[in-house]
C-alpha positions as a Markdown table, in Angstrom:
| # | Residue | x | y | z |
|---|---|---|---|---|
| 1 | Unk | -0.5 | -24.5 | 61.6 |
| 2 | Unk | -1.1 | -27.2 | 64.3 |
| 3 | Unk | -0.8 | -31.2 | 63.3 |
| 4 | Unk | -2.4 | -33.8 | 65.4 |
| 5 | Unk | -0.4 | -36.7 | 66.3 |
| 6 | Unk | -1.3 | -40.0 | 67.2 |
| 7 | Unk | 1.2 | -40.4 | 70.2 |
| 8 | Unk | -0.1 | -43.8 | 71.1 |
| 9 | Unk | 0.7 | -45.2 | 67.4 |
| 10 | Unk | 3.4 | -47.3 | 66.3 |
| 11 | Unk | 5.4 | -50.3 | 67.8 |
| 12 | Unk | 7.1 | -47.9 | 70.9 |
| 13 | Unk | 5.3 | -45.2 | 71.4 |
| 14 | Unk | 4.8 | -43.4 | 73.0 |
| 15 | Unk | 8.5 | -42.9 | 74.0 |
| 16 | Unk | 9.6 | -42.4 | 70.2 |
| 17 | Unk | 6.5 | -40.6 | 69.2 |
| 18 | Unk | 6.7 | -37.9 | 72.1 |
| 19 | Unk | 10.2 | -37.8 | 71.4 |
| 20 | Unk | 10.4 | -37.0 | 67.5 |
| 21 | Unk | 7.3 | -34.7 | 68.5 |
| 22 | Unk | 9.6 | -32.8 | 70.5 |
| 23 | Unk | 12.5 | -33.1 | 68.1 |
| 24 | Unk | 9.8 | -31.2 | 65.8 |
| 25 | Unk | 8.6 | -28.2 | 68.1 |
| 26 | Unk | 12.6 | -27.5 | 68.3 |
| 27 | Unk | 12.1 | -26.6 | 64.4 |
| 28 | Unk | 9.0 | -24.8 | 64.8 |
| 29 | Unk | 6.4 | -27.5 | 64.4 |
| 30 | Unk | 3.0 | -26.8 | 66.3 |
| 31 | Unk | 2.2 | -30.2 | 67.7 |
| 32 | Unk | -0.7 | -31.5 | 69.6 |
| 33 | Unk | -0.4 | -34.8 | 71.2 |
| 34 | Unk | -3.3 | -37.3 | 71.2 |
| 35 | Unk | -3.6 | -40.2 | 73.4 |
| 36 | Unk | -3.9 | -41.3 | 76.5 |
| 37 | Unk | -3.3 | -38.3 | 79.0 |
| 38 | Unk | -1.3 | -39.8 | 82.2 |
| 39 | Unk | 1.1 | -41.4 | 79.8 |
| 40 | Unk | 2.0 | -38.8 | 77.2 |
| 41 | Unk | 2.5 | -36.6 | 81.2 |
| 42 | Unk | 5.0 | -39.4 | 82.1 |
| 43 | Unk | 6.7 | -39.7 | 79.3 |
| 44 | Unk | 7.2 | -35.6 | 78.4 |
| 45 | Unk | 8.4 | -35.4 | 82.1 |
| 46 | Unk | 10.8 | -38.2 | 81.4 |
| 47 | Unk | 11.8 | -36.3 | 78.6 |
| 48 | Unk | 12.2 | -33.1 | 80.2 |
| 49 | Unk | 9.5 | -31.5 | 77.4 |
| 50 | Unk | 6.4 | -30.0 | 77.3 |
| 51 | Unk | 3.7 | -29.9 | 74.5 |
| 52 | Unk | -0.3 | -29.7 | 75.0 |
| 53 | Unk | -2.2 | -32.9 | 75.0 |
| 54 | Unk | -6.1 | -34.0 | 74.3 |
| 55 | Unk | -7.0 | -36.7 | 76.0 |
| 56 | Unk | -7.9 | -39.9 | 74.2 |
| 57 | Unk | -8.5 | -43.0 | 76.4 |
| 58 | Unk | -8.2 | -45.5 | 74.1 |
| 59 | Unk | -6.3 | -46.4 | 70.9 |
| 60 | Unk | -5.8 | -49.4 | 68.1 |
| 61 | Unk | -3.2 | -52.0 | 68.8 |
| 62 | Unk | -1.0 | -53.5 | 65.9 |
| 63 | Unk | -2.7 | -56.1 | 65.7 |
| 64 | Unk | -6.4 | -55.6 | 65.9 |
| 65 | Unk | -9.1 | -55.3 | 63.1 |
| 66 | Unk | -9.2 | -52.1 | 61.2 |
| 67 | Unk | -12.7 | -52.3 | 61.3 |
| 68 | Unk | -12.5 | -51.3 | 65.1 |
| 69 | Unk | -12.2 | -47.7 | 64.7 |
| 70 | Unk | -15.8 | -47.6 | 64.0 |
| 71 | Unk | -17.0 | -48.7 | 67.7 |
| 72 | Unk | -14.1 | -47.1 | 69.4 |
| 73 | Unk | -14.4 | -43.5 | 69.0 |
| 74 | Unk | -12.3 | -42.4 | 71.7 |
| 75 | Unk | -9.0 | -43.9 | 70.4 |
| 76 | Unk | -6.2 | -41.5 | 69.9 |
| 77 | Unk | -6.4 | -41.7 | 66.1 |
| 78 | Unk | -10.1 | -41.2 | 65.9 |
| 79 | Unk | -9.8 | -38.2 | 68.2 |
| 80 | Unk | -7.3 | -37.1 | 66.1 |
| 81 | Unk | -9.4 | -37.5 | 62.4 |
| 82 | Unk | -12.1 | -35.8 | 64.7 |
| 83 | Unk | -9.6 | -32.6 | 66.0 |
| 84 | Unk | -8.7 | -32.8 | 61.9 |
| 85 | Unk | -12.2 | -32.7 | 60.7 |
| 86 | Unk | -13.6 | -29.6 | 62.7 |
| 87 | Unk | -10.5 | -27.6 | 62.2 |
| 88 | Unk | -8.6 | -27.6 | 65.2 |
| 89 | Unk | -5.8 | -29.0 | 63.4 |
| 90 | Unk | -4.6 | -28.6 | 59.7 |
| 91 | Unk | -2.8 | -32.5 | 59.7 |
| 92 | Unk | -2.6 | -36.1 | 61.3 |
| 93 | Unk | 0.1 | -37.7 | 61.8 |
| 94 | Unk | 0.1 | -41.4 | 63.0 |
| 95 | Unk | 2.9 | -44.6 | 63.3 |
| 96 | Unk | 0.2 | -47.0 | 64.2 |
| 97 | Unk | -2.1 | -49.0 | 62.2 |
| 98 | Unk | -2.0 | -48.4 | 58.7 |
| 99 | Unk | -5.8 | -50.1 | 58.5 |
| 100 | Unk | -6.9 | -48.4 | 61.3 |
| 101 | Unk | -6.1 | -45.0 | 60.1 |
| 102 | Unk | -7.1 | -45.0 | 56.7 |
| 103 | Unk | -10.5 | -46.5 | 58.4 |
| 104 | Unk | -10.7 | -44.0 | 60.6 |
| 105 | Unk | -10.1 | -41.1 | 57.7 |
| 106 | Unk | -12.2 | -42.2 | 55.4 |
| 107 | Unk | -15.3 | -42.7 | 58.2 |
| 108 | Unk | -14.5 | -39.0 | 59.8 |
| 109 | Unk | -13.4 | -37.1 | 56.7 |
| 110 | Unk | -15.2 | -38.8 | 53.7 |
| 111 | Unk | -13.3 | -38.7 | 50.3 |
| 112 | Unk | -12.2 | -36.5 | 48.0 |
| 113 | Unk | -14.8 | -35.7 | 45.2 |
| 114 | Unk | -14.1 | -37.8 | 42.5 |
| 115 | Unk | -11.7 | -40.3 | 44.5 |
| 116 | Unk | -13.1 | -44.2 | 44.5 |
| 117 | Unk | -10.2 | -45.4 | 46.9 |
| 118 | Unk | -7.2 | -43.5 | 48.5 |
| 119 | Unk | -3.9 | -44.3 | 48.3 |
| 120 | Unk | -1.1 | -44.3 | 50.1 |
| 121 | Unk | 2.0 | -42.6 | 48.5 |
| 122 | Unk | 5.6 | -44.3 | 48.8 |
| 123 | Unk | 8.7 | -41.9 | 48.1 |
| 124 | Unk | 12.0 | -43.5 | 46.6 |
| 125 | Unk | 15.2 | -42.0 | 46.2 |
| 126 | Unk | 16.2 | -41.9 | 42.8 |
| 127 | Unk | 19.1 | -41.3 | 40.1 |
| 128 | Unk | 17.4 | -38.0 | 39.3 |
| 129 | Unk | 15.7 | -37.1 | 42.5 |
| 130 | Unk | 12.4 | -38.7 | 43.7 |
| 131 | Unk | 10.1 | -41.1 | 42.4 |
| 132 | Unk | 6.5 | -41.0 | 43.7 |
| 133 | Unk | 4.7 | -44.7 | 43.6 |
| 134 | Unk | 1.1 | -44.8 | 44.5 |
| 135 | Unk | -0.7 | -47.3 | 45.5 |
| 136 | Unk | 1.9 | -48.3 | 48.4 |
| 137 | Unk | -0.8 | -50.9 | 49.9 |
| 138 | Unk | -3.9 | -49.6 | 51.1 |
| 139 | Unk | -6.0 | -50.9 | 48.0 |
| 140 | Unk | -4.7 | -54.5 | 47.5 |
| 141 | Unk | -7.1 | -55.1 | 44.3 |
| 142 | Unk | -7.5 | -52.1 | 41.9 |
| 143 | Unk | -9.5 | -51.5 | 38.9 |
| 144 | Unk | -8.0 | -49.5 | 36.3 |
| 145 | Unk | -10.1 | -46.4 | 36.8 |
| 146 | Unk | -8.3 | -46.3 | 40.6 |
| 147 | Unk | -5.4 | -45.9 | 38.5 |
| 148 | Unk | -6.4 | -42.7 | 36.7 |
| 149 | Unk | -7.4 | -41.1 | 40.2 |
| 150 | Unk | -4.0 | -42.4 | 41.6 |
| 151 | Unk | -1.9 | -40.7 | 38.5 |
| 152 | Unk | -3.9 | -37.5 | 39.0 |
| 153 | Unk | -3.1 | -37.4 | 43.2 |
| 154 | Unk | -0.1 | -38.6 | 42.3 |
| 155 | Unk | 0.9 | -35.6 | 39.9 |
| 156 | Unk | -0.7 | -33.1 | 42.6 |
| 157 | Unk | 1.7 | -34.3 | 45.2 |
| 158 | Unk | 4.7 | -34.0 | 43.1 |
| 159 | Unk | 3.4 | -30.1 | 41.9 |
| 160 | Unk | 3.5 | -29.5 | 45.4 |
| 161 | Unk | 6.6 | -30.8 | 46.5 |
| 162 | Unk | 8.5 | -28.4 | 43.2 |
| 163 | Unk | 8.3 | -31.2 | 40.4 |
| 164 | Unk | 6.1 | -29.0 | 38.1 |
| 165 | Unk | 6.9 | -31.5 | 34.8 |
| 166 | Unk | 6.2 | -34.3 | 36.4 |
| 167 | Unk | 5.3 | -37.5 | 34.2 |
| 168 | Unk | 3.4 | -40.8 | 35.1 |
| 169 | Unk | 4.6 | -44.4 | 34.3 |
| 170 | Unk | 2.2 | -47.3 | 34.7 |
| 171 | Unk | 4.3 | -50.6 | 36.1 |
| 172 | Unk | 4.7 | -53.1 | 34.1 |
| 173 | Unk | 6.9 | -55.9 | 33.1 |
| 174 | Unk | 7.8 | -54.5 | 29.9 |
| 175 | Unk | 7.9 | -50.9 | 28.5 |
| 176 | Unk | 6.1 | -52.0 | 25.6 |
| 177 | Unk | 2.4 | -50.8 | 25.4 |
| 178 | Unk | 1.1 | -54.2 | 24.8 |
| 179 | Unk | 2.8 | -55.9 | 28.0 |
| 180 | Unk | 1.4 | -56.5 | 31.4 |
| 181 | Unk | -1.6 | -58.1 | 32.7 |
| 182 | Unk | -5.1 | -57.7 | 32.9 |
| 183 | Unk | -5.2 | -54.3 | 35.2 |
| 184 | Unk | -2.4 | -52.8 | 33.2 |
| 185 | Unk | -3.6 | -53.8 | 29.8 |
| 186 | Unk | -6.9 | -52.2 | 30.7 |
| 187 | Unk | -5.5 | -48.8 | 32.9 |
| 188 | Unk | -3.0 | -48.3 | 29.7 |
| 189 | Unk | -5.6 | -46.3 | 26.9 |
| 190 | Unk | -7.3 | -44.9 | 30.5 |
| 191 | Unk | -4.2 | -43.0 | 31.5 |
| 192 | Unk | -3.0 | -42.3 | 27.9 |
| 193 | Unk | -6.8 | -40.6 | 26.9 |
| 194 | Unk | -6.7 | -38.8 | 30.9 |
| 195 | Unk | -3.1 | -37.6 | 31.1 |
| 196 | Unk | -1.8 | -36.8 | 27.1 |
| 197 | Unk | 1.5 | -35.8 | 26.9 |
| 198 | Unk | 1.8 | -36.2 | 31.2 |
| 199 | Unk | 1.7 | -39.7 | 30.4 |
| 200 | Unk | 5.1 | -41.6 | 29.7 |
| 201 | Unk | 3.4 | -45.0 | 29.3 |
| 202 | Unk | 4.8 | -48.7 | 30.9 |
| 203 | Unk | 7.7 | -48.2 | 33.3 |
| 204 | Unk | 9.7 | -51.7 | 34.7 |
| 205 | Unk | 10.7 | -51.8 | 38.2 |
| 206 | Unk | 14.2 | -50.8 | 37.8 |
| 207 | Unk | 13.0 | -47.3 | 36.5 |
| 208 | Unk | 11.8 | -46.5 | 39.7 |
| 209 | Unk | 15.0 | -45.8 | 40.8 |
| 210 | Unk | 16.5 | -44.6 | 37.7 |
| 211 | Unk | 13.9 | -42.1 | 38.0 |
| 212 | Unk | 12.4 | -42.7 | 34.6 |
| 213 | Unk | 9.0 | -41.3 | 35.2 |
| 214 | Unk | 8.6 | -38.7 | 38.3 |
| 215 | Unk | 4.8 | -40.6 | 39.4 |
| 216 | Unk | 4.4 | -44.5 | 39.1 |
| 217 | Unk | 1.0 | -45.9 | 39.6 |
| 218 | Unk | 0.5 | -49.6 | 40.5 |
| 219 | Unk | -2.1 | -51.8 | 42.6 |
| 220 | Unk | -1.7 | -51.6 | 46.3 |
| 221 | Unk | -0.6 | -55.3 | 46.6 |
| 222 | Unk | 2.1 | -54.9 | 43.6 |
| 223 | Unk | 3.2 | -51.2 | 45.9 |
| 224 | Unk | 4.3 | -53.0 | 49.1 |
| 225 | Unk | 5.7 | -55.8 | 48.0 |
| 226 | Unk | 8.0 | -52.8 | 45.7 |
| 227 | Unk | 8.1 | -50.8 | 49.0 |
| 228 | Unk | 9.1 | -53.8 | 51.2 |
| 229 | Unk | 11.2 | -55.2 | 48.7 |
| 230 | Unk | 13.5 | -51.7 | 48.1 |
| 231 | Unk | 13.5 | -51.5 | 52.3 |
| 232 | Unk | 15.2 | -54.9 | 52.8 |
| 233 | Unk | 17.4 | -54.7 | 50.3 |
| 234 | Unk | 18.8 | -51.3 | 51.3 |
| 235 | Unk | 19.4 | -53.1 | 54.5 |
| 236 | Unk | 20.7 | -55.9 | 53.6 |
| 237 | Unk | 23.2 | -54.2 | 50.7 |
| 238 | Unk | 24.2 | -51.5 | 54.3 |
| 239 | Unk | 24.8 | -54.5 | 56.1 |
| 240 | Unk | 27.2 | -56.0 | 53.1 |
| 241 | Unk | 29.1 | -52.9 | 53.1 |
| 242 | Unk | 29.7 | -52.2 | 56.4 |
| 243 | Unk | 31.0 | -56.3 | 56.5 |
| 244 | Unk | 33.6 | -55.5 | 53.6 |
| 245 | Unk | 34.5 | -52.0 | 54.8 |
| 246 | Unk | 35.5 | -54.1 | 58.6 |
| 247 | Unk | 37.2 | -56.8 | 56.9 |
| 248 | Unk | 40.7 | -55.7 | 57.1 |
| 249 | Unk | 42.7 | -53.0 | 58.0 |
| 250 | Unk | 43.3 | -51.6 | 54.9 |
| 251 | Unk | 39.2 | -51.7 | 54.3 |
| 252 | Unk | 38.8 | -49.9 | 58.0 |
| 253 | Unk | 41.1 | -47.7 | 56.5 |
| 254 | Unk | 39.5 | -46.7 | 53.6 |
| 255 | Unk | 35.7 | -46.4 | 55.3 |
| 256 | Unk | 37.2 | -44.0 | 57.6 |
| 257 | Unk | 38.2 | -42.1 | 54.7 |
| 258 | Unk | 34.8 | -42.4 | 53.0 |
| 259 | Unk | 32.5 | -41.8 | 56.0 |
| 260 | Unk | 31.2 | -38.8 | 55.2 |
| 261 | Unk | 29.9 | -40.0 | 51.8 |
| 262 | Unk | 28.8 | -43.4 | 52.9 |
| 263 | Unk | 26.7 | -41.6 | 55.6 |
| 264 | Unk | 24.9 | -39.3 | 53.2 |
| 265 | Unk | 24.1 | -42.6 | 50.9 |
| 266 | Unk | 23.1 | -43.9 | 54.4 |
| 267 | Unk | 21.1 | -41.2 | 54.6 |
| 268 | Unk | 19.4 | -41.0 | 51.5 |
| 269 | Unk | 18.6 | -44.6 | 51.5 |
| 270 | Unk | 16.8 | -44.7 | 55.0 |
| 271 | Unk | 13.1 | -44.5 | 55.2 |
| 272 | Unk | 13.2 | -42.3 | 58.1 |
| 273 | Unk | 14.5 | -39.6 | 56.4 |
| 274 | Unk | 10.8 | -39.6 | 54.7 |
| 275 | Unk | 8.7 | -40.1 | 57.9 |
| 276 | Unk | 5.1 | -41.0 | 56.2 |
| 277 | Unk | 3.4 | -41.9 | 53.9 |
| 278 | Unk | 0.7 | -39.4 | 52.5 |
| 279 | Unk | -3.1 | -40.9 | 52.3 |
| 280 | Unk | -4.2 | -39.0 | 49.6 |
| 281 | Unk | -8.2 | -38.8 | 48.5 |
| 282 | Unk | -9.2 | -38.3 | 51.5 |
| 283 | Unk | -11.0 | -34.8 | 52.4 |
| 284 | Unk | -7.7 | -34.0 | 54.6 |
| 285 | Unk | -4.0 | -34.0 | 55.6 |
| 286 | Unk | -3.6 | -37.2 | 56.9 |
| 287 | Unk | 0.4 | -39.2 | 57.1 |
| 288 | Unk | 0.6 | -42.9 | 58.0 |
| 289 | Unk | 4.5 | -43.6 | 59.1 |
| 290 | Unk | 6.2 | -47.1 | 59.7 |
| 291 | Unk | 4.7 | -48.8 | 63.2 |
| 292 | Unk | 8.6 | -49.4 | 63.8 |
| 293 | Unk | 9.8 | -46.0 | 63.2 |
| 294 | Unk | 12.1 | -44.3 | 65.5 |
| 295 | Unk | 12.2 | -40.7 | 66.7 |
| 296 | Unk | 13.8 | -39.5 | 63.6 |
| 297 | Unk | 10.9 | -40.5 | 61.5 |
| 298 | Unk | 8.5 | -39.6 | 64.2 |
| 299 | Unk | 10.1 | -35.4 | 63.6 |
| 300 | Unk | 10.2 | -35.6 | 59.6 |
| 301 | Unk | 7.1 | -36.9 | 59.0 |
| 302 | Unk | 5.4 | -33.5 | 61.1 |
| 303 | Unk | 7.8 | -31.5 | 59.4 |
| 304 | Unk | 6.3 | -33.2 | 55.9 |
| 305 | Unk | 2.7 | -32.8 | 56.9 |
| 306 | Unk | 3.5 | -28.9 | 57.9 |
| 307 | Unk | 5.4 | -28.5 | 54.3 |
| 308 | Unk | 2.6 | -30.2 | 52.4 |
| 309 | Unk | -0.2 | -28.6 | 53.8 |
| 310 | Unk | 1.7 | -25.3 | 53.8 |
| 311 | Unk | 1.9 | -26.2 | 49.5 |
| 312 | Unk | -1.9 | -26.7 | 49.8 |
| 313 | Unk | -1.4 | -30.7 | 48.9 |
| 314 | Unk | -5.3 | -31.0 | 49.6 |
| 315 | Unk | -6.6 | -28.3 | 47.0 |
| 316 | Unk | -4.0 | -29.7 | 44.6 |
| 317 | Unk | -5.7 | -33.0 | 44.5 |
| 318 | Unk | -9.1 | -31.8 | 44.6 |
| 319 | Unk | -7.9 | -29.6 | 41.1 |
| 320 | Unk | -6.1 | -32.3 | 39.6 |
| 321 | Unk | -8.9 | -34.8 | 39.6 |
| 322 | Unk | -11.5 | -32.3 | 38.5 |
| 323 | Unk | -8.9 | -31.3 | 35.2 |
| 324 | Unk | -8.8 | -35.4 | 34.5 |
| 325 | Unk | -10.0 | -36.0 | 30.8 |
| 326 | Unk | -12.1 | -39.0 | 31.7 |
């Protein structure tokens, strides 16, 4: 199995990307850099590594219009949806721009049969495992049929990462049937009539994290501002700890005692220790990481896209939205 990545992506690569890249092919990873050929040389040298390159003279800064991919076809993350398309590689991985990659997917690879808009799925830690949310921000306005296809993507991705008995929540800010707003309201009697007894019904934000429902389904604006919001305050509540645990030296005391468990909650806490995000509906593996992430992320997210695709995520969606009652 050989994954793509997009080693010009993200806020600084390509020294973290080629990095984490390398940190994967330690653990068995087949990678193939894609980007711009002189610089991913450098930086291997500089690293003392070696991995095989293709050559892509161009690539999508931050902060330029998703819409660009179409007219630049020799940016490292089209060249990399191209390499994905015609087989050469089974995955893409990419830290870059979240726009410009699901762009560049959906105008190499097409969607998924039945699929109206991917998604992009956000993992949470939770008190019984993992929580799957889906849509994490690439659709900003949904209409409730988007839901049903996100339930049904969702549910394949949790089959094949072991949750077998997976059930999906719809978020809401009640748990009543008859609360929420217009997209909820509507989405409700969709998900009930598609998914039966796989349906739980309304979930509230806090079950997210208590693990209530395995697969919650929301709008892509209502996603990232849960994905941003669980991010900072994870900082922020680290950064409260590790002020009370320095206080005094009683407190330096008892954190040196407790630093084996306060690094696994570090641990389980940390986006990086999930690497990417998953677009699903689209007619291959393709994972969209942080543009901030470090070299850590860079290594789990290939490791994810090797497991995934080894679990046959792709043929999972394409079965769970044909078995959809709709």
């Amino acid at each position: 199995m050989r994954i793509a990545l997009d080693a010009m992506g993200g806020d600084r690569g390509p020294g973290v990307t080629v990095q984490g890249a390398l940190l994967a092919a330690k653990e068995g990873v087949e990678v193939l850099l894609v980007g711009e050929e002189t610089r991913l040389k450098e930086e291997l040298a500089r690293q003392g590594g070696a991995l095989p390159i293709r050559h892509a003279p161009d690539w999508i800064p931050m902060e330029e219009h998703a819409t660009e991919v179409r007219r630049r076809r020799e940016s490292s993350i089209m060249v990399a949806m191209d390499l994905l398309k015609r087989g050469e590689v089974q995955a893409v991985v990419s830290m870059g721009h979240t726009g410009a990659t699901m762009a560049a997917a959906l105008f190499t690879l097409g969607r998924v049969k039945g699929v109206e808009r991917p998604a992009l799925l956000v993992e949470f830690p939770s008190q019984r495992g993992r929580t799957f949310l889906l849509d994490g921000g690439a659709n900003a306005d949904c209409r409730p049929s988007f839901l049903v296809q996100f339930a049904a993507m969702g549910l394949a991705y949790a089959e094949a990462s072991g949750l077998s008995q997976a059930k999906v929540g719809l978020l809401s800010i009640g748990e009543e049937e008859g609360k929420g707003n217009a997209l909820v309201l509507e989405a409700y009697p969709l998900l009930k009539a598609a998914l039966g007894e796989r349906f739980y019904g309304n979930v509230e934000g806090r079950d997210i994290f208590l693990g209530t429902a395995e697969v919650v389904v929301t709008d892509g604006f209502t996603g990232n501002v849960v994905l941003k919001l669980a991010e900072g305050e994870a900082k922020v509540l680290l950064g409260w700890i590790k002020e009370a645990l320095t206080s005094t030296p009683l407190a330096r005391l008892g954190a040196l005692l407790a630093r084996g468990a306060l690094r696994r909650v570090r641990e389980r806490v940390d986006p990086a220790q999930y690497g990417a995000m998953p677009l699903l509906g689209v007619e291959g593996a393709v994972f969209i990481g942080h543009g901030s992430a470090d070299a850590l992320a860079v290594k789990n997210a290939l490791l994810r896209a090797r497991s995934l695709v080894a679990a046959g995520l792709l043929d999972r969606v394409r079965a769970g939205l044909s078995a959809l009652h709709v």
